[in-house]
C-alpha positions in Angstrom: 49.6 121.9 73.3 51.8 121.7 70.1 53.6 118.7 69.0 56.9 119.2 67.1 58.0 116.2 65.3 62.0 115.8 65.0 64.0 112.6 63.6 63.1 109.4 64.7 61.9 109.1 68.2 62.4 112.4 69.0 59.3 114.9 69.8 59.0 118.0 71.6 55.9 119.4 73.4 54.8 123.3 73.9 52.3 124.3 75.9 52.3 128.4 76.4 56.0 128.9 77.9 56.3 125.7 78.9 59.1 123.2 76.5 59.9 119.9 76.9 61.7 117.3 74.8 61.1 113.8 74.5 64.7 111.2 73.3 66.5 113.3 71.2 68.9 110.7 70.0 71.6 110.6 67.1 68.6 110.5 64.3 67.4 114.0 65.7 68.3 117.4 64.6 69.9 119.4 67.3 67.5 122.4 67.1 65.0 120.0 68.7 67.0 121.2 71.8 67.0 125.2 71.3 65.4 127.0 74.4 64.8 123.6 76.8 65.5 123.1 80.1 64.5 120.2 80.7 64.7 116.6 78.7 63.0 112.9 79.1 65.3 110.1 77.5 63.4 106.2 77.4 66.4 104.7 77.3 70.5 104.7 76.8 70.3 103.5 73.2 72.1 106.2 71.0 68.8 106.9 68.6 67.3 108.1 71.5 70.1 109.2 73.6 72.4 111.7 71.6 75.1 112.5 74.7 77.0 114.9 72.3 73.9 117.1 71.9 72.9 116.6 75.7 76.2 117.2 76.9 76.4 120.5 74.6 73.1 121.8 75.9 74.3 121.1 79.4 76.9 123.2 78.9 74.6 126.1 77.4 72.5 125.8 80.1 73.0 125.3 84.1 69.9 124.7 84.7 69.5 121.8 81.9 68.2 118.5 83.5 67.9 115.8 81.7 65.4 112.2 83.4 65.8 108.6 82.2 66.3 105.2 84.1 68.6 104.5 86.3 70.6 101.9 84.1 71.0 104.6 81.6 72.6 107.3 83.6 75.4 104.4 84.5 75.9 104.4 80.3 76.4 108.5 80.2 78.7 109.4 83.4 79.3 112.6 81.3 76.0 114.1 81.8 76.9 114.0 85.5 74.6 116.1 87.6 72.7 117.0 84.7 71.0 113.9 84.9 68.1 112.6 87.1 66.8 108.9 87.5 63.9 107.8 87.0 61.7 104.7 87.2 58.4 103.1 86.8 55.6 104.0 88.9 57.4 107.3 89.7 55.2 111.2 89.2 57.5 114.2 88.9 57.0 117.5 87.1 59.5 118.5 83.9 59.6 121.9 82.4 55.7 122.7 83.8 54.5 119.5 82.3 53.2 116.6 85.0 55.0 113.4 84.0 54.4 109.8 85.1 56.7 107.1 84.3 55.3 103.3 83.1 56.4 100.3 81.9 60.3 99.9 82.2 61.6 97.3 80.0 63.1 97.1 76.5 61.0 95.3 73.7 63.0 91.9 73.2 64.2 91.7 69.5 65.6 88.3 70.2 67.3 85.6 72.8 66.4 88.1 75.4 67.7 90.7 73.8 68.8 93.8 74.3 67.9 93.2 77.9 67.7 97.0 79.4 65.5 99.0 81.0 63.0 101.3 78.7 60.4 103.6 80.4 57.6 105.3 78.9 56.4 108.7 79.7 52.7 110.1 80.3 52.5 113.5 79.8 50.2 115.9 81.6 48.2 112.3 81.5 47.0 112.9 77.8 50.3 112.4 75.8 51.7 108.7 75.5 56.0 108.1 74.1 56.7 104.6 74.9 60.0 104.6 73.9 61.4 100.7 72.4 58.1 99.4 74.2 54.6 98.6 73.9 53.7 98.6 77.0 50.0 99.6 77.4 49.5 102.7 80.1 47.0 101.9 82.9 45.3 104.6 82.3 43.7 105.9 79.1 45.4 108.7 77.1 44.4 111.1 73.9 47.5 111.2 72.3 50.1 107.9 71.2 53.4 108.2 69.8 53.1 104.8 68.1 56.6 103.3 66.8 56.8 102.1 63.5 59.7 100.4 62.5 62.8 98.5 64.9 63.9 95.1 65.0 61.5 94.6 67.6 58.7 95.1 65.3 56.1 94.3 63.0 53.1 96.0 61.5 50.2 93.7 63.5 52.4 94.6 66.6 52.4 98.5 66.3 48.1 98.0 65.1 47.5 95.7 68.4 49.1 98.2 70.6 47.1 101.2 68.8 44.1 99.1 69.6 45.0 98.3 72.9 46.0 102.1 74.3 42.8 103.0 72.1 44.1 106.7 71.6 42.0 109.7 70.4 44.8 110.3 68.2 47.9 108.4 66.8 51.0 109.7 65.3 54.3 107.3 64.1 57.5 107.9 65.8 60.9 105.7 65.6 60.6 105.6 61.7 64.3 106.6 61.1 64.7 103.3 59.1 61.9 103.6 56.5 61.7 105.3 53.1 59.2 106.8 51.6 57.8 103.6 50.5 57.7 102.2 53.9 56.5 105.4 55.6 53.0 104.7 52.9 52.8 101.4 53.9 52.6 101.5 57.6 50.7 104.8 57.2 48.1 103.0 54.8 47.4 100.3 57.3 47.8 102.3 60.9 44.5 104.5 58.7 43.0 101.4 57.5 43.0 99.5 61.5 44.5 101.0 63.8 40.7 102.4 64.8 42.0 105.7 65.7 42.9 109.5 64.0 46.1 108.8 62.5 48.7 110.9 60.9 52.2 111.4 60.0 53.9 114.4 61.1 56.6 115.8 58.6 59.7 116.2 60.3 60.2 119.7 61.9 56.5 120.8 61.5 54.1 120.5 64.3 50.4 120.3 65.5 47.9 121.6 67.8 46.4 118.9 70.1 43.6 119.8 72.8 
């Protein structure tokens, strides 16, 4: 399997013909979407829910599907049949890849807040995107998508949920908001104890995982 990293949150998987792509939201760029049939959003928040790009691919494609939580698909009504509800607790197969959906709510940044549903997705039960969460999977996985900067963050956080998942392999997404400067510094300390194999992927490269 090869891991493409796009802006942001946004990732997309190949395995031999089979493509799927993981919140492409306003921080992505659109080519993340070029050949796909099929798309998994976390959540309805516009950095990982682009509806102008989704929308557009739709229209490219009849066969374009896009899966994300219920409360979402209420926030995009123009996705219409193009998009598919999903919820915690839920196996279904996207684009060839098995998918199982966990957790289902948003981080809290404050006061409750933001309050909506977020899902994470386990992919072919190896690969782990939490979405605005860090909610640990129930079952052990190779690969973590590990965010690394939000209002709903901090440093220790993102290290005690590396430790926690306890990943073969870690890789930062939701990172829109650093620099450079930032990018070193949660890098330096995700290497230095998260306990894992960690790297940053450029964006619009990719890498082979087994």
């Amino acid at each position: 399997m090869y891991v493409i990293k796009y802006g942001h949150a946004c990732v997309r998987l190949e395995a031999d013909d089979r493509v799927l792509v993981i919140d492409p939201g306003t921080f992505s760029e659109a080519e993340a979407l070029d050949g796909v049939d099929e798309v998994l959003v976390t959540h309805e928040h516009p950095d990982h829910l682009d509806i102008a790009k989704l929308v557009a691919a739709s229209q490219r494609n009849s066969a374009f599907r896009v899966y994300l939580p219920p409360a979402a698909i209420e926030s995009v009504p123009e996705l219409g049949a193009t998009a598919v509800a999903v919820e915690a607790g839920q196996r279904f197969t996207a684009a060839g890849f098995a998918v199982d959906v966990v957790g289902g709510a948003h981080a809290e940044i404050y006061d409750g807040l933001p309050g909506c549903a977020n899902v994470g997705f386990v992919v072919d039960g190896t690969v782990y995107h939490p979405g605005d969460s860090l909610f640990v999977p129930p079952s052990p996985v190779e690969t973590l998508f590990v965010p690394a900067a939000a209002p709903w963050l901090k440093v220790s956080e993102a290290l005690d949920f590396v430790r926690a998942v306890r990943p073969k392999r870690a890789f930062p997404i939701h990172d829109a908001a650093l620099n450079e400067i930032g990018q070193e510094y949660f890098d330096g300390w995700l290497d230095l104890k998260g306990g894992t194999e960690y790297a940053r992927i450029p964006v619009g490269e990719s890498v082979a995982i087994r």
